[in-house]
Backbone bond lengths (Angstrom), bond angles and torsions (degrees), N, CA, C in turn:
res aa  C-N    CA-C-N  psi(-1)  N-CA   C-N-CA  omega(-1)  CA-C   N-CA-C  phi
1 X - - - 1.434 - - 1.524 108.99 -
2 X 1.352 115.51 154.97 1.063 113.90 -167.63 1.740 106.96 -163.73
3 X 1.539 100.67 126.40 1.438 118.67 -173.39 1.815 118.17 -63.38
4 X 1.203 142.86 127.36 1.203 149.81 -173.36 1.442 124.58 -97.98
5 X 1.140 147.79 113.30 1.681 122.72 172.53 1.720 107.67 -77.36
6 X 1.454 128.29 157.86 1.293 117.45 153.31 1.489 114.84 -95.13
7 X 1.371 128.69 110.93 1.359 112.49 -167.87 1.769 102.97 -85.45
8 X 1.573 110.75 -6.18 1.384 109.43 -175.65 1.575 119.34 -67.36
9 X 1.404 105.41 -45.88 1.664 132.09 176.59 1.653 113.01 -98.65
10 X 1.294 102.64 33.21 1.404 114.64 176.57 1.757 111.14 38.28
11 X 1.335 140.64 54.16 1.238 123.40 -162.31 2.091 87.91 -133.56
12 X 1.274 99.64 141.02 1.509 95.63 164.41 0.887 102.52 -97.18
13 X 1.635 104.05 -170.31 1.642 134.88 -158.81 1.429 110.49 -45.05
14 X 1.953 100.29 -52.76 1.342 114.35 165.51 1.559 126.55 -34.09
15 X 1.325 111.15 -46.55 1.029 126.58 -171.00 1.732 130.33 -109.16
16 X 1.359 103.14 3.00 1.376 117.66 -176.40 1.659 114.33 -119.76
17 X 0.994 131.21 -153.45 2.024 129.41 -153.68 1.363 90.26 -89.61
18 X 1.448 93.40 170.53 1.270 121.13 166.63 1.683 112.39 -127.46
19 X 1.282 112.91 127.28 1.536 127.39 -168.93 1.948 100.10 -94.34
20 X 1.057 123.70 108.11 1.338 103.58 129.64 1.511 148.00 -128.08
21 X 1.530 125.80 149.28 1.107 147.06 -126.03 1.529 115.70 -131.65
22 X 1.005 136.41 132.07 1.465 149.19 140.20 1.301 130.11 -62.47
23 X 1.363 140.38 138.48 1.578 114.82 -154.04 1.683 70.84 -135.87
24 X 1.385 122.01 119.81 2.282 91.19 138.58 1.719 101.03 -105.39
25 X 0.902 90.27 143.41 1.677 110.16 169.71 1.541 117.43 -68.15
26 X 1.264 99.71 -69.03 1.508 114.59 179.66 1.728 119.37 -48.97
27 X 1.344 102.61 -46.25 1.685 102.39 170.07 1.817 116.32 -98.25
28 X 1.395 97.64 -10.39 1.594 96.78 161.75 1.717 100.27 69.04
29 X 1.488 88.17 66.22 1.820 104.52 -171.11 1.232 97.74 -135.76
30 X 1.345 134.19 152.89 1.411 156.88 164.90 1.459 114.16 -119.80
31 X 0.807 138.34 134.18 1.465 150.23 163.57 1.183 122.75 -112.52
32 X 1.137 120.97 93.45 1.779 117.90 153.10 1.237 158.30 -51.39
33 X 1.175 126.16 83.79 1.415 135.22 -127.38 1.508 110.93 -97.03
34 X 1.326 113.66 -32.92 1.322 112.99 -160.34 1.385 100.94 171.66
35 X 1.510 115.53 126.14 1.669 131.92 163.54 1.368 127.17 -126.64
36 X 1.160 101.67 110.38 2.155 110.77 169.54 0.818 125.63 -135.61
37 X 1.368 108.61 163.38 1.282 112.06 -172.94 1.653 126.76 -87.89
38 X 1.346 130.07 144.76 1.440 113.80 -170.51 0.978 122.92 -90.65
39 X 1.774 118.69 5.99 1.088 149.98 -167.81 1.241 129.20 -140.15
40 X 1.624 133.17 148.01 1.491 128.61 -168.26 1.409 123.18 98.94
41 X 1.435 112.80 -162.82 1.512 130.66 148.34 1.465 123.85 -37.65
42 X 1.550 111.30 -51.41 1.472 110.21 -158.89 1.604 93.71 -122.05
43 X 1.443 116.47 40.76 1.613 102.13 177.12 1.434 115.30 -97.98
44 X 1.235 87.08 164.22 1.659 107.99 -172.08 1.283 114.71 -130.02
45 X 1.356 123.57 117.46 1.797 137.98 -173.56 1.886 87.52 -40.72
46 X 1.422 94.66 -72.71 1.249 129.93 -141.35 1.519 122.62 178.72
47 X 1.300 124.14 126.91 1.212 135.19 172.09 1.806 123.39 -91.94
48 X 1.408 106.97 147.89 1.149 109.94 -161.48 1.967 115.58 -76.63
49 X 1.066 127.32 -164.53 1.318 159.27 -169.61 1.803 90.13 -61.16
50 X 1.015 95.20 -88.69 1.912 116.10 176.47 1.418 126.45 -62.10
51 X 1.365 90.44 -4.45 1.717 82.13 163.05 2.048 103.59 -107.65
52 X 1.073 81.63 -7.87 1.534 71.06 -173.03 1.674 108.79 -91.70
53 X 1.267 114.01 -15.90 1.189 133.81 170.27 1.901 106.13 -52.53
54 X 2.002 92.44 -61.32 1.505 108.89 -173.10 1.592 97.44 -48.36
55 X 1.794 126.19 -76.92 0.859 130.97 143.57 1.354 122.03 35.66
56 X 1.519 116.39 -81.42 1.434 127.30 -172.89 1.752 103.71 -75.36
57 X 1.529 106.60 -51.77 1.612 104.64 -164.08 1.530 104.07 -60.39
58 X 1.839 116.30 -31.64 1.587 98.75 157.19 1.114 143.65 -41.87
59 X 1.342 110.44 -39.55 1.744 122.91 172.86 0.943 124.23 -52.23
60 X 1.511 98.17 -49.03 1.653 123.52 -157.69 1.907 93.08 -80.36
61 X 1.531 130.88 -43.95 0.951 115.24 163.76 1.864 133.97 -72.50
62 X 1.058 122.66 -24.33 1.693 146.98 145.66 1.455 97.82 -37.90
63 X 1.411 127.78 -47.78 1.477 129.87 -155.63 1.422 87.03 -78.05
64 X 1.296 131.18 -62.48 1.337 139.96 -129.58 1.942 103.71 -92.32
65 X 1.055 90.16 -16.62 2.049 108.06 -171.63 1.489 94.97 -96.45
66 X 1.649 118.88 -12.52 1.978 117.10 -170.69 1.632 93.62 44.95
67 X 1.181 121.61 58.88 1.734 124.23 125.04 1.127 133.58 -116.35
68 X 1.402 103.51 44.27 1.428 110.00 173.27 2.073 112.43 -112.92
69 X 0.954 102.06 156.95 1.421 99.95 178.21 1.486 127.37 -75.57
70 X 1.108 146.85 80.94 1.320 132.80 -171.32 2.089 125.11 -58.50
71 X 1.023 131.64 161.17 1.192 123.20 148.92 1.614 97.62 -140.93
72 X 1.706 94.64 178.62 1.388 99.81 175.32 1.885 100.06 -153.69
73 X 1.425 82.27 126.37 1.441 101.22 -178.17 1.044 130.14 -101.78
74 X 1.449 137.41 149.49 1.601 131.76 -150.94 1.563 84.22 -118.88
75 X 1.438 97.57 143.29 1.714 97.85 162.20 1.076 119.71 -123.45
């Protein structure tokens, strides 16, 4: 997981999303799992153990069916 600033709505890290992510190393993949905000209407402290679990086995099934979106980024 990983903390976000919004620089649009002026809010820091404190106050802006939370990203979480899938990393593979080996094939040099990222996965995007899930973004909220920690703040507002639709915020979220933090999510538990089992959802992040659920979370992943979505991917991992999304991954495996190719309905997921790819990009590819230059660095």
């Amino acid at each position: 997981m990983h903390s976000m600033q919004d620089k649009k709505h002026r809010l820091s890290k404190k106050d802006g999303y939370r990203l979480i992510y899938i990393v593979y190393k080996k094939q040099e993949e990222v996965g995007l799992l899930d973004v909220y905000p920690k703040n507002g209407p639709m915020q979220q402290l933090d999510i538990d153990d089992e959802e992040v679990v659920h979370l992943v086995q979505q991917y991992l099934e999304e991954k495996k069916h190719g309905v997921l979106t790819s990009y590819h980024v230059e660095s």
